[in-house]
Structures are given as C-alpha cells and as structure tokens.
PDB file with one MODEL, atoms N, CA, C and O in Angstrom:
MODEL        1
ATOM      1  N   UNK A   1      -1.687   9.571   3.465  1.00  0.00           N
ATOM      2  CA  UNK A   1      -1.500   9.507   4.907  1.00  0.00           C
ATOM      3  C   UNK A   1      -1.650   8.108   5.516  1.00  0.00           C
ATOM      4  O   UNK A   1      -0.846   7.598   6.297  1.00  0.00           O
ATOM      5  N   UNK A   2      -2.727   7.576   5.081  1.00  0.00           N
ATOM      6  CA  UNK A   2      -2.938   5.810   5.704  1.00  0.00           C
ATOM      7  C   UNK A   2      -1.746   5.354   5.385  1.00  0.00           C
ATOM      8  O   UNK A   2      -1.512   4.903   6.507  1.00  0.00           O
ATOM      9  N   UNK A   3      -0.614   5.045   4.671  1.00  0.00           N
ATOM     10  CA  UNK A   3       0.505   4.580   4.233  1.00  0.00           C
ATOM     11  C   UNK A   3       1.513   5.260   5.096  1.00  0.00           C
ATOM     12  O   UNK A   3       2.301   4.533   5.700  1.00  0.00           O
ATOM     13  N   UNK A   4       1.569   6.084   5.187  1.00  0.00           N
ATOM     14  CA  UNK A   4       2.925   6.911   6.165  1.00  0.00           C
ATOM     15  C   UNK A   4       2.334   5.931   7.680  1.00  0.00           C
ATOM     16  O   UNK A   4       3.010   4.989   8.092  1.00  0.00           O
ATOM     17  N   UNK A   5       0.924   6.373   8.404  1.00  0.00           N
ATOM     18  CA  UNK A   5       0.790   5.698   9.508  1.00  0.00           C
ATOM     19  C   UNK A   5       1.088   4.211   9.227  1.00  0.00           C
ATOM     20  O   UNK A   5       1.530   3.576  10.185  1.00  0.00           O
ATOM     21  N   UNK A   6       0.930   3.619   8.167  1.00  0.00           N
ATOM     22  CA  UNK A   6       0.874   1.739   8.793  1.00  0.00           C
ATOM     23  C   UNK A   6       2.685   1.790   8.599  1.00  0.00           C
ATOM     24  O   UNK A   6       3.394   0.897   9.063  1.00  0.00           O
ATOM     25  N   UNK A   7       3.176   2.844   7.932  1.00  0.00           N
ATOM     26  CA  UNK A   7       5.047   1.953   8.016  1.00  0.00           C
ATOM     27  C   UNK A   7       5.378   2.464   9.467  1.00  0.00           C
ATOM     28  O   UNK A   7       6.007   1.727  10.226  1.00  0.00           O
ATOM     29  N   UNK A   8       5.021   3.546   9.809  1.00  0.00           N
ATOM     30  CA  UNK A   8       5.505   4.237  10.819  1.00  0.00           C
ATOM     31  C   UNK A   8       4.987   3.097  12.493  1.00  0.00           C
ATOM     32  O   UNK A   8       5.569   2.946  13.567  1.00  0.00           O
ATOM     33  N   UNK A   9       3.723   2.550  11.970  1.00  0.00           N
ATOM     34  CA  UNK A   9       3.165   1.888  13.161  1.00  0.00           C
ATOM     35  C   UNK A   9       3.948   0.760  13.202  1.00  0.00           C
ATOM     36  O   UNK A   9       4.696   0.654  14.173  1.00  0.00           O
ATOM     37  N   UNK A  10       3.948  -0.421  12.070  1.00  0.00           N
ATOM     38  CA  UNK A  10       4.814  -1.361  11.685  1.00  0.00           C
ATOM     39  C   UNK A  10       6.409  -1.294  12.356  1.00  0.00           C
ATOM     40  O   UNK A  10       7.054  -1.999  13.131  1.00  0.00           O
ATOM     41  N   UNK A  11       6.684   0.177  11.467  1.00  0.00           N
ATOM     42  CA  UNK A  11       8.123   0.345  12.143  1.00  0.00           C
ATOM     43  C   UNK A  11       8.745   0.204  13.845  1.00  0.00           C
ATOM     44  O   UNK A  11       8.225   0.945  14.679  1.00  0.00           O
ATOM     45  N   UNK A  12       9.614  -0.553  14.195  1.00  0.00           N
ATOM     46  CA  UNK A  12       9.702  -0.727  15.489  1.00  0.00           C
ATOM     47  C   UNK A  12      10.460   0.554  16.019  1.00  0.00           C
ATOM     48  O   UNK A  12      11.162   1.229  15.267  1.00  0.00           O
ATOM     49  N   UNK A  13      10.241   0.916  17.642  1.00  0.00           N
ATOM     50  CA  UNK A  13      10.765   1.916  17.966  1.00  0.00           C
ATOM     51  C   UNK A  13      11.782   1.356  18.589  1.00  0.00           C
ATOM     52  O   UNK A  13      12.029   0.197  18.921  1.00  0.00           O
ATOM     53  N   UNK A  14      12.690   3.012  18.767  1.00  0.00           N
ATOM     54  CA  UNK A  14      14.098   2.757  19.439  1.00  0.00           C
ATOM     55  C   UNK A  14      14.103   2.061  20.553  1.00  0.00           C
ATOM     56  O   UNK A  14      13.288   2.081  21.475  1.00  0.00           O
ATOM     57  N   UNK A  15      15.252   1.324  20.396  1.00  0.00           N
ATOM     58  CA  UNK A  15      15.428   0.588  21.798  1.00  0.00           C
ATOM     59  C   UNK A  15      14.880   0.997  23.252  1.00  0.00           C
ATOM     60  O   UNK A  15      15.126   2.132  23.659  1.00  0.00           O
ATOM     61  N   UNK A  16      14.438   0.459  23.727  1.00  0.00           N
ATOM     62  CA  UNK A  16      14.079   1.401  24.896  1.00  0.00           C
ATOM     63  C   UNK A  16      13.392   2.289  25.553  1.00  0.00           C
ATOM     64  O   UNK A  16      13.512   2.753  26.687  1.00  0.00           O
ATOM     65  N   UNK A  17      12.582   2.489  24.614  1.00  0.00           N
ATOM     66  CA  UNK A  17      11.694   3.912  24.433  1.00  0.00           C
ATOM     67  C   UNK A  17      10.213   3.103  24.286  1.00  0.00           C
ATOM     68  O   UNK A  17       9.332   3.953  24.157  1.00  0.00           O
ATOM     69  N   UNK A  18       9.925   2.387  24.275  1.00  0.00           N
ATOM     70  CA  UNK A  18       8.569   1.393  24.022  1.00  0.00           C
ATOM     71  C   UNK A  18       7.745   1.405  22.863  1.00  0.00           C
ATOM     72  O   UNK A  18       8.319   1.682  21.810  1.00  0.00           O
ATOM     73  N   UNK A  19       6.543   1.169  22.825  1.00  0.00           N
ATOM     74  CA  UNK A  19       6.325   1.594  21.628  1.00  0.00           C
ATOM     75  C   UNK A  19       6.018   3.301  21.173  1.00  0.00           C
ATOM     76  O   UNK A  19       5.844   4.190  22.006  1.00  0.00           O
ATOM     77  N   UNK A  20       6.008   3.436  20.181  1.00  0.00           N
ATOM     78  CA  UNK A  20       5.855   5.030  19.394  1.00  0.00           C
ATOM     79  C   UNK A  20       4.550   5.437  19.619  1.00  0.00           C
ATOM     80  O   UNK A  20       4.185   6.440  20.233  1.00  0.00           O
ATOM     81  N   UNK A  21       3.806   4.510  19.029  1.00  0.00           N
ATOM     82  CA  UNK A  21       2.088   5.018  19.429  1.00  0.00           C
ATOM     83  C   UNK A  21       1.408   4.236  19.414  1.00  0.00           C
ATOM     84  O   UNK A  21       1.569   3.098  18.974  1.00  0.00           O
ATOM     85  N   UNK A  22       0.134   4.895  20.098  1.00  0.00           N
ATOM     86  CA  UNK A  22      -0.585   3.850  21.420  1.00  0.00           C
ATOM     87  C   UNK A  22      -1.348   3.377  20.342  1.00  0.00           C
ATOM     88  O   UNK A  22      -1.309   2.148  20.283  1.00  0.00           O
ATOM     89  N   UNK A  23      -2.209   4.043  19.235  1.00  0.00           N
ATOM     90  CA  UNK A  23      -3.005   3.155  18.126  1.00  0.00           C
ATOM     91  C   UNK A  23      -2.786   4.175  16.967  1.00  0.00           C
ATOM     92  O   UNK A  23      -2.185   5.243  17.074  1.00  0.00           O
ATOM     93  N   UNK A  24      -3.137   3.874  16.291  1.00  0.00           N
ATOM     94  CA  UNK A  24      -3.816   4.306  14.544  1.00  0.00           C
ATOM     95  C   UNK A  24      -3.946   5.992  14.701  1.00  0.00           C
ATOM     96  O   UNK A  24      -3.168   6.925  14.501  1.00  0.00           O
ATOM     97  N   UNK A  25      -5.263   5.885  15.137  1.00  0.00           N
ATOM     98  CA  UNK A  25      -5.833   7.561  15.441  1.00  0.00           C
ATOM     99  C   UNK A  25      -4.567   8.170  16.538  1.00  0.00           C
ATOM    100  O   UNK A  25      -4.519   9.395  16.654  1.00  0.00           O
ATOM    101  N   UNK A  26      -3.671   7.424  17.240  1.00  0.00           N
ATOM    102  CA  UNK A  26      -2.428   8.580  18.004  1.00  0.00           C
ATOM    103  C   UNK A  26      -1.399   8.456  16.572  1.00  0.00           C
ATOM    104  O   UNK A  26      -0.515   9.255  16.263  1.00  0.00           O
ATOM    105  N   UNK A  27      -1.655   7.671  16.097  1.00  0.00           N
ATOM    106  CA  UNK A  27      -0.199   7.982  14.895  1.00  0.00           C
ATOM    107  C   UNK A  27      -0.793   9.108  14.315  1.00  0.00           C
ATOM    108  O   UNK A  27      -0.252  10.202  14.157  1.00  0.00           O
ATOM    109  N   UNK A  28      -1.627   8.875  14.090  1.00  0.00           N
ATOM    110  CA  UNK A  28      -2.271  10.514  12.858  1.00  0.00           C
ATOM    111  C   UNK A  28      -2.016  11.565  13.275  1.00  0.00           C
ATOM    112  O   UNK A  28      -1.412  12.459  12.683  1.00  0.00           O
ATOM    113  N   UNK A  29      -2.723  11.593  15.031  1.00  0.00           N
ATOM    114  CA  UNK A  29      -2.612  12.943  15.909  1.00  0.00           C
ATOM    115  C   UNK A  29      -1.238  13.511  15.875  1.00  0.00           C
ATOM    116  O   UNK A  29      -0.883  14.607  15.441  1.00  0.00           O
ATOM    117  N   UNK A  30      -0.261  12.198  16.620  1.00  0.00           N
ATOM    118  CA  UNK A  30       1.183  12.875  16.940  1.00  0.00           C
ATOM    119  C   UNK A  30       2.067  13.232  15.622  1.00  0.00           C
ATOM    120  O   UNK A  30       3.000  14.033  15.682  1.00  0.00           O
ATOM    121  N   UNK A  31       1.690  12.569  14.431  1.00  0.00           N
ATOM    122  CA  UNK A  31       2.597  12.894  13.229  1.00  0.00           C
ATOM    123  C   UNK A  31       1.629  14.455  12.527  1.00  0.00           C
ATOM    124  O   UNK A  31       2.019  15.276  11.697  1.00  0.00           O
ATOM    125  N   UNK A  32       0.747  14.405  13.020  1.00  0.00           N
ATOM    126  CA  UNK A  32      -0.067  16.154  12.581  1.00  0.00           C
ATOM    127  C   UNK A  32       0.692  16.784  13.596  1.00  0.00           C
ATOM    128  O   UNK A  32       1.492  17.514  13.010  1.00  0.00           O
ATOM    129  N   UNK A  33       0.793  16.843  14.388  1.00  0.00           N
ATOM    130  CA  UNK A  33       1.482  17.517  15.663  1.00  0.00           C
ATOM    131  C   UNK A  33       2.680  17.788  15.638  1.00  0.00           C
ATOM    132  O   UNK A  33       2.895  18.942  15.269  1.00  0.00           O
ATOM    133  N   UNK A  34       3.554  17.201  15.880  1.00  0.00           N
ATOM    134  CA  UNK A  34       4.875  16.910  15.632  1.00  0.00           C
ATOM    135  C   UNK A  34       5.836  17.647  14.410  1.00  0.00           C
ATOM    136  O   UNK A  34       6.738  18.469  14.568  1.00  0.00           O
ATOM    137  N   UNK A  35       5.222  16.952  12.923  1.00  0.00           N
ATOM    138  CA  UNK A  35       5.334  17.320  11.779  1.00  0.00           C
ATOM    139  C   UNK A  35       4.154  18.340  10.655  1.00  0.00           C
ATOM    140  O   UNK A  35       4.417  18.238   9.456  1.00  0.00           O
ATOM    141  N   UNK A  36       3.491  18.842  10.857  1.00  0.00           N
ATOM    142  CA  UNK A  36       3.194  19.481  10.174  1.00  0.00           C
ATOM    143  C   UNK A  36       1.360  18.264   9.509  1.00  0.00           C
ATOM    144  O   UNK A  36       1.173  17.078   9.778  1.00  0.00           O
ATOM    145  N   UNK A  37       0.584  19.027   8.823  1.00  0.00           N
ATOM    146  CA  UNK A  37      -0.641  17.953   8.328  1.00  0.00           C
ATOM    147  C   UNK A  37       0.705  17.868   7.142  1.00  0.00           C
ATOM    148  O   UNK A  37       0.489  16.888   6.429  1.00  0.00           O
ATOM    149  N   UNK A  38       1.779  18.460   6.793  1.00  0.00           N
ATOM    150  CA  UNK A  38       2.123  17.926   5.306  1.00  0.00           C
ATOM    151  C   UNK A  38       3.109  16.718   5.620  1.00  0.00           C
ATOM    152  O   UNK A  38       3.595  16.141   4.648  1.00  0.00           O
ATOM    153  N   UNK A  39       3.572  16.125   7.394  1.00  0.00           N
ATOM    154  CA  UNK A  39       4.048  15.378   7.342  1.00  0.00           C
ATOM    155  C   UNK A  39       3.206  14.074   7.408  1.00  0.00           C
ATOM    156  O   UNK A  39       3.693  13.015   7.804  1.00  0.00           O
ATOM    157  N   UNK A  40       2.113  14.185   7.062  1.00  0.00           N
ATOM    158  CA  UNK A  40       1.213  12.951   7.169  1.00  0.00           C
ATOM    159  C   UNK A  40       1.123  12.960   5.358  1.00  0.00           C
ATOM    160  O   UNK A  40       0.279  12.179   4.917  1.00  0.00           O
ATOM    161  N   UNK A  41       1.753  13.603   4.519  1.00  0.00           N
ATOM    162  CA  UNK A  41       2.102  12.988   3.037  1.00  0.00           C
ATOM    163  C   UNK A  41       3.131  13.231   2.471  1.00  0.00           C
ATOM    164  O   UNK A  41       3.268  13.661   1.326  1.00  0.00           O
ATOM    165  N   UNK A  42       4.120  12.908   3.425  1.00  0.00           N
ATOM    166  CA  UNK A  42       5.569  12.533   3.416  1.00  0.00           C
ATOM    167  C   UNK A  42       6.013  11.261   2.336  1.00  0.00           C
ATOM    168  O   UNK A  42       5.215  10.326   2.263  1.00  0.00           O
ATOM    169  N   UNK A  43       7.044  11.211   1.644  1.00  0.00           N
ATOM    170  CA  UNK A  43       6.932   9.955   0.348  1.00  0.00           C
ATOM    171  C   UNK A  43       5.563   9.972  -0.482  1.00  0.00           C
ATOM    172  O   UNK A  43       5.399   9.085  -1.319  1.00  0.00           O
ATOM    173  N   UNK A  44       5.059  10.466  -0.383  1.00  0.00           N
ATOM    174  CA  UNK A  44       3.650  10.226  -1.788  1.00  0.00           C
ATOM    175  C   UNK A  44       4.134  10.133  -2.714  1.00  0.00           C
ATOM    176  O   UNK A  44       3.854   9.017  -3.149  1.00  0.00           O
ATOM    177  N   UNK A  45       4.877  10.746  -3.505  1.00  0.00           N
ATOM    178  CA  UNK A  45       5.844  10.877  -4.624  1.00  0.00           C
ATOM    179  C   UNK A  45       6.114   9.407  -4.781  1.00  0.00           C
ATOM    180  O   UNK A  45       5.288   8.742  -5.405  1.00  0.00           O
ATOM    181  N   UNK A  46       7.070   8.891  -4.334  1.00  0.00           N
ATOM    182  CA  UNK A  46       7.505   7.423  -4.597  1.00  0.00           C
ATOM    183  C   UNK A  46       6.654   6.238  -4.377  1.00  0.00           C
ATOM    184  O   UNK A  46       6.637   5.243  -5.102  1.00  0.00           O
ATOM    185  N   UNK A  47       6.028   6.409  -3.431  1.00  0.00           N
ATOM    186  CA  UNK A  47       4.307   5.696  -3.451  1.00  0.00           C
ATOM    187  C   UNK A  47       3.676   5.537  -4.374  1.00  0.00           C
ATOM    188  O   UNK A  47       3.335   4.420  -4.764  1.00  0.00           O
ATOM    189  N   UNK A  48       3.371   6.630  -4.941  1.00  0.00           N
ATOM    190  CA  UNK A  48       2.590   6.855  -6.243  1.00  0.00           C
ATOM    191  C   UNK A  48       3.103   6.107  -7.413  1.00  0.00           C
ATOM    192  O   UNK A  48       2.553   5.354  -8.217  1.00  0.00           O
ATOM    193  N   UNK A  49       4.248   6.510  -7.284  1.00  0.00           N
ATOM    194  CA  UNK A  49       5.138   5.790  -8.708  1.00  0.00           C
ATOM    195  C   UNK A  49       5.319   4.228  -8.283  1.00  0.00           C
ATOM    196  O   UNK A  49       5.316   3.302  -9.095  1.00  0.00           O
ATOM    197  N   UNK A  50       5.457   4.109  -7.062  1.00  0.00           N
ATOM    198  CA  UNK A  50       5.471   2.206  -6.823  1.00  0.00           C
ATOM    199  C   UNK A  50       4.411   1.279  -7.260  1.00  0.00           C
ATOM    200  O   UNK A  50       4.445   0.193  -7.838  1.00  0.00           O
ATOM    201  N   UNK A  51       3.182   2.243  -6.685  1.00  0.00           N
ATOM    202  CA  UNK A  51       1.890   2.093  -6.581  1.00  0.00           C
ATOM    203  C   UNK A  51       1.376   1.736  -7.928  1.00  0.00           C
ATOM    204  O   UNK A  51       0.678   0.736  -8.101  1.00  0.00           O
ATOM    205  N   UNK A  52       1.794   2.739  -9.112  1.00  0.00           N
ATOM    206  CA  UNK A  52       1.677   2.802 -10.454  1.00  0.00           C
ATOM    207  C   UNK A  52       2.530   1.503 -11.061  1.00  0.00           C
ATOM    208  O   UNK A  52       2.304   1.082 -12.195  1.00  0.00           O
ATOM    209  N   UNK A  53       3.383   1.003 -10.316  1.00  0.00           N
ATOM    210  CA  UNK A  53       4.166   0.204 -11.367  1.00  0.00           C
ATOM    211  C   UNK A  53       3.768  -1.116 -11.104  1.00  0.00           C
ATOM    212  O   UNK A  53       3.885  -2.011 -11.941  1.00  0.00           O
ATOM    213  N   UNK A  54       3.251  -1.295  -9.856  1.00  0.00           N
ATOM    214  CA  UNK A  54       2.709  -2.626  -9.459  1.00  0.00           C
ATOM    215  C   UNK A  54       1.214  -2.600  -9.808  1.00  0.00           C
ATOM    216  O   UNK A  54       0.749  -3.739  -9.790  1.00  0.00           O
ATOM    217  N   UNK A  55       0.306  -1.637 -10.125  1.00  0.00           N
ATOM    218  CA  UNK A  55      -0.510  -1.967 -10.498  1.00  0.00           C
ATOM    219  C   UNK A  55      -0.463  -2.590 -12.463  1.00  0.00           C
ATOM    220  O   UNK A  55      -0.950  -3.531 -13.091  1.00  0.00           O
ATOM    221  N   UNK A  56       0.173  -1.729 -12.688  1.00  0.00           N
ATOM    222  CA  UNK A  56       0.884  -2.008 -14.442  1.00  0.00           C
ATOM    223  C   UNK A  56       1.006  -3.722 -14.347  1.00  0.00           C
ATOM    224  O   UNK A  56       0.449  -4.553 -15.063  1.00  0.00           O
ATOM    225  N   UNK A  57       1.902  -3.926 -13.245  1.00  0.00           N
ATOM    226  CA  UNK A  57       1.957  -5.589 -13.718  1.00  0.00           C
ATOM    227  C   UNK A  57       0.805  -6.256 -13.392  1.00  0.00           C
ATOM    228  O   UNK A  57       0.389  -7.069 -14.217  1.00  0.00           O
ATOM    229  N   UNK A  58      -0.048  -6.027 -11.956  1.00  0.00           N
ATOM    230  CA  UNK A  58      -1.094  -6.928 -11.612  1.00  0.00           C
ATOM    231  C   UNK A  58      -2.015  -7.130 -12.938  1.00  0.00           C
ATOM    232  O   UNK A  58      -2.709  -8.091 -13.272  1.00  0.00           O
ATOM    233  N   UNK A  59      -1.823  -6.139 -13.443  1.00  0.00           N
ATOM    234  CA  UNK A  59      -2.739  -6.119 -14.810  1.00  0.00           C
ATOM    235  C   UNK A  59      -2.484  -6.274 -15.832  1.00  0.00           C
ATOM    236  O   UNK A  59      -3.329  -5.878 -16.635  1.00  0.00           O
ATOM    237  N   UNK A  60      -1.675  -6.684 -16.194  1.00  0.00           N
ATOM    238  CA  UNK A  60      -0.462  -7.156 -17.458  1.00  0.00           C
ATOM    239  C   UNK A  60      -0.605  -8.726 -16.958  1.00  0.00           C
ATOM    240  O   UNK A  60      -1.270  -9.322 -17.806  1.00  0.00           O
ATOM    241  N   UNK A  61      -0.379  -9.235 -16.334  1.00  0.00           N
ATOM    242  CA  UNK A  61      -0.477 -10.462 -15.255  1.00  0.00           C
ATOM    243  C   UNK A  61      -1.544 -11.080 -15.155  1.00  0.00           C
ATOM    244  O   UNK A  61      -1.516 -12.296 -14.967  1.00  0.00           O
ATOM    245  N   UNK A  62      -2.798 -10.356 -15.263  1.00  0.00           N
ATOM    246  CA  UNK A  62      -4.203 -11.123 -15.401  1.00  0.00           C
ATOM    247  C   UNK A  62      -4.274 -11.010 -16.602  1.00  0.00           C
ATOM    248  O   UNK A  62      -4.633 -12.063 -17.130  1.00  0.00           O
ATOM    249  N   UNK A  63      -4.062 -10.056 -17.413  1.00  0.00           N
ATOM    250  CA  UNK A  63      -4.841  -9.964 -18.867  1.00  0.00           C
ATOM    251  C   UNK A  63      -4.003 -11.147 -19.676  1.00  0.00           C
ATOM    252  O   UNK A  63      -4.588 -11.775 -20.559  1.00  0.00           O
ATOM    253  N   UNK A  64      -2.629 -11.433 -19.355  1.00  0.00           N
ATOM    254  CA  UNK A  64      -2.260 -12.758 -20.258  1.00  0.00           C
ATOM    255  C   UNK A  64      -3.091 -13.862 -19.881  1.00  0.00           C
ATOM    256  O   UNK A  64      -4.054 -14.161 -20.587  1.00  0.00           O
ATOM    257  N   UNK A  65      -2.774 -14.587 -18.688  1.00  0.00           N
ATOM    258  CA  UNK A  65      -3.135 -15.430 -18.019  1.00  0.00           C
ATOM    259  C   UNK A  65      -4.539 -15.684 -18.223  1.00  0.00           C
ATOM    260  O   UNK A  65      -4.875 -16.868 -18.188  1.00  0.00           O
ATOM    261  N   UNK A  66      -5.553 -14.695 -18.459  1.00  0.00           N
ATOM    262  CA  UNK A  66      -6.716 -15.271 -18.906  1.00  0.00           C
ATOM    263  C   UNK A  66      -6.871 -15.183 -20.431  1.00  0.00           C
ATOM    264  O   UNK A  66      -7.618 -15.993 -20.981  1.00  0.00           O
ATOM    265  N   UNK A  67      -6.407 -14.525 -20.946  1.00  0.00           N
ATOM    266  CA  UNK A  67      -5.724 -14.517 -22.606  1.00  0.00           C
ATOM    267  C   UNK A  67      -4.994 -16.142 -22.634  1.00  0.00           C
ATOM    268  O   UNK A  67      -5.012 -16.748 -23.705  1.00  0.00           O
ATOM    269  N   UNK A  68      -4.562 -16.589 -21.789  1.00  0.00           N
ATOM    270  CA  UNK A  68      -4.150 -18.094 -22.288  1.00  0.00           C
ATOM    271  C   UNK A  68      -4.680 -18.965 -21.835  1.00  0.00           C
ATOM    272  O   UNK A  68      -4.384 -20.101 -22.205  1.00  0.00           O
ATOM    273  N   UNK A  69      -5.907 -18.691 -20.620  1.00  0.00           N
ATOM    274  CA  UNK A  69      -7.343 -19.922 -19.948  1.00  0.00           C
ATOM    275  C   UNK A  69      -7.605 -19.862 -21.132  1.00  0.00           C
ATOM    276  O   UNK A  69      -7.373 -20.871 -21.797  1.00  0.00           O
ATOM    277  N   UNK A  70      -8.263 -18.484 -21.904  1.00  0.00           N
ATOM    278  CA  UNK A  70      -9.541 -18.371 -23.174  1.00  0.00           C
ATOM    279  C   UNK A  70      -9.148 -19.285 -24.496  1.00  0.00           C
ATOM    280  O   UNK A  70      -9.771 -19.911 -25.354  1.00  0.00           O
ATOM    281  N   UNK A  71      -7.665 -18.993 -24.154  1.00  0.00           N
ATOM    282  CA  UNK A  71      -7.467 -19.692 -25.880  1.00  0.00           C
ATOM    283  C   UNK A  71      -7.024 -21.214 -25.944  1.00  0.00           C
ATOM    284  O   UNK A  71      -6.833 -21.772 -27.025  1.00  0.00           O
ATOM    285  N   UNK A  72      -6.843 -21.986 -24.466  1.00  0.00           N
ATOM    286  CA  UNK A  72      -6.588 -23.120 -24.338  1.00  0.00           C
ATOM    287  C   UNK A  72      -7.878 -24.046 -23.991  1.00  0.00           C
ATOM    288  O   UNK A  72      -7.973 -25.230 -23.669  1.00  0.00           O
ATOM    289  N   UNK A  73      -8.903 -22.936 -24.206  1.00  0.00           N
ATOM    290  CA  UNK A  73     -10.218 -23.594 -23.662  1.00  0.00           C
ATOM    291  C   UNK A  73     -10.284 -24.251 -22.538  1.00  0.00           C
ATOM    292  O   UNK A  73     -11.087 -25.179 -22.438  1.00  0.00           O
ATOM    293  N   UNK A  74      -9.458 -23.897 -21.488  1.00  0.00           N
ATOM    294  CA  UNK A  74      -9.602 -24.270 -20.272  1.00  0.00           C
ATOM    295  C   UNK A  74     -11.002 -23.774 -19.547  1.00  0.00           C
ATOM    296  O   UNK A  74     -11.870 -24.450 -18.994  1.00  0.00           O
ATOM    297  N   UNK A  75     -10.913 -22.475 -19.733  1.00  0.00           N
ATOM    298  CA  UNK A  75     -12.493 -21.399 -19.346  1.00  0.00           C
ATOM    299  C   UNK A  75     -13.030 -20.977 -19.996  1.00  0.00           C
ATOM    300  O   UNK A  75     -12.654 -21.111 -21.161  1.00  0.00           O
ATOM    301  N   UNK A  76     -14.048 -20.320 -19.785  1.00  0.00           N
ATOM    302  CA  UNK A  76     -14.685 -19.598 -20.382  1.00  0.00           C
ATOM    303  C   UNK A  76     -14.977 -17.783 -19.915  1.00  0.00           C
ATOM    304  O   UNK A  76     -14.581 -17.423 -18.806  1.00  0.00           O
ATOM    305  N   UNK A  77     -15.513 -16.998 -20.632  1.00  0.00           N
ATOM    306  CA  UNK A  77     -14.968 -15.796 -20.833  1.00  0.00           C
ATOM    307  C   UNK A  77     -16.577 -15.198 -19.692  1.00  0.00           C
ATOM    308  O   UNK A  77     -17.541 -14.550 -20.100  1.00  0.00           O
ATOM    309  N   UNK A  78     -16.375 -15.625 -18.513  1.00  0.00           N
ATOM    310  CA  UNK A  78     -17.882 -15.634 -17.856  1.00  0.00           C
ATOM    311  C   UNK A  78     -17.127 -15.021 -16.281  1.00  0.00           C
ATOM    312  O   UNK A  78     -16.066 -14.400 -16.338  1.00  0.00           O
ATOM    313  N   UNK A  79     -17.746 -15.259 -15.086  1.00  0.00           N
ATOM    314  CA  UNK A  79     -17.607 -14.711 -13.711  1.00  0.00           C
ATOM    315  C   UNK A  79     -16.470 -15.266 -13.166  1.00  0.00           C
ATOM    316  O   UNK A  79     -15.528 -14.571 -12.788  1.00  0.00           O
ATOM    317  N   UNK A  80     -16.498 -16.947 -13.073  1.00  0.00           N
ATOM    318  CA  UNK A  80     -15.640 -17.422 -12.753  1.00  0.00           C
ATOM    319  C   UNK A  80     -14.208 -17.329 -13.263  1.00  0.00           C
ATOM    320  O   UNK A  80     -13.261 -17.391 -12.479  1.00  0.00           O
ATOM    321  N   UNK A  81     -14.013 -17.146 -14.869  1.00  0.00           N
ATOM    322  CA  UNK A  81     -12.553 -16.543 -15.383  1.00  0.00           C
ATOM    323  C   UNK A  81     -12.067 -15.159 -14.960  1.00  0.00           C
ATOM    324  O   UNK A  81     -10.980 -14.738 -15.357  1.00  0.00           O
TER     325      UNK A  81
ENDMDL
END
C-alpha cells in the first residue's frame, strides 16, 4: 500500500481538477473508499518482482566490488569495507 500511495501522490492530477489529495493519510482514506482496501494493493505483483530483481543486483554489486577492495588490498574485511 505505501507504494500505490507515493506513485499515486507523485502522480500529477488532471488538468484542472487541482491536486488529488490533500496528504498521505487522505490518499489511503480516499483510495480505501473509492476502491476497495484491495485497491490499496493494486500492482504488488510487479512490485514484488521489480523489487526482487533490483535487490538481486544491489547485492551482486556489493559482493564483487568488495570481493575486488579485499583482493587488491585496498581494504580490509572490517566496518568500514
């Protein structure tokens, strides 16, 4: 649900119409209201799987990168690496 509200808040409204909602806690209210509590986990599905694939690299991405500080003896294998 936090993800449906920040695109939906982000998202700009129709021309003319001002903004969609007044804060955070009215996005929650009016999209429970409006749509259903199941439209407040609308896209989870593809979230999940985005979510999953970018975490795969952030972590593929550190584990070389300090796999090649350790072995160039640039660092050491402590807080700061």
């Amino acid at each position: 649900p936090p993800d449906v509200v920040k695109v939906r808040v982000q998202a700009p409204a129709r021309a003319g119409s001002g903004r969609r909602y007044q804060s955070t806690v009215d996005a929650y209210k009016t999209i429970a209201r409006e749509e259903g509590f199941r439209g407040l986990w609308k896209g989870t599905s593809p979230n999940v799987a985005r979510n999953a694939i970018v975490n795969c690299a952030e972590l593929v991405t550190y584990d070389l990168i300090k796999d090649a500080l350790l072995k160039a003896n640039l660092m050491t294998d402590d807080l700061p690496c």
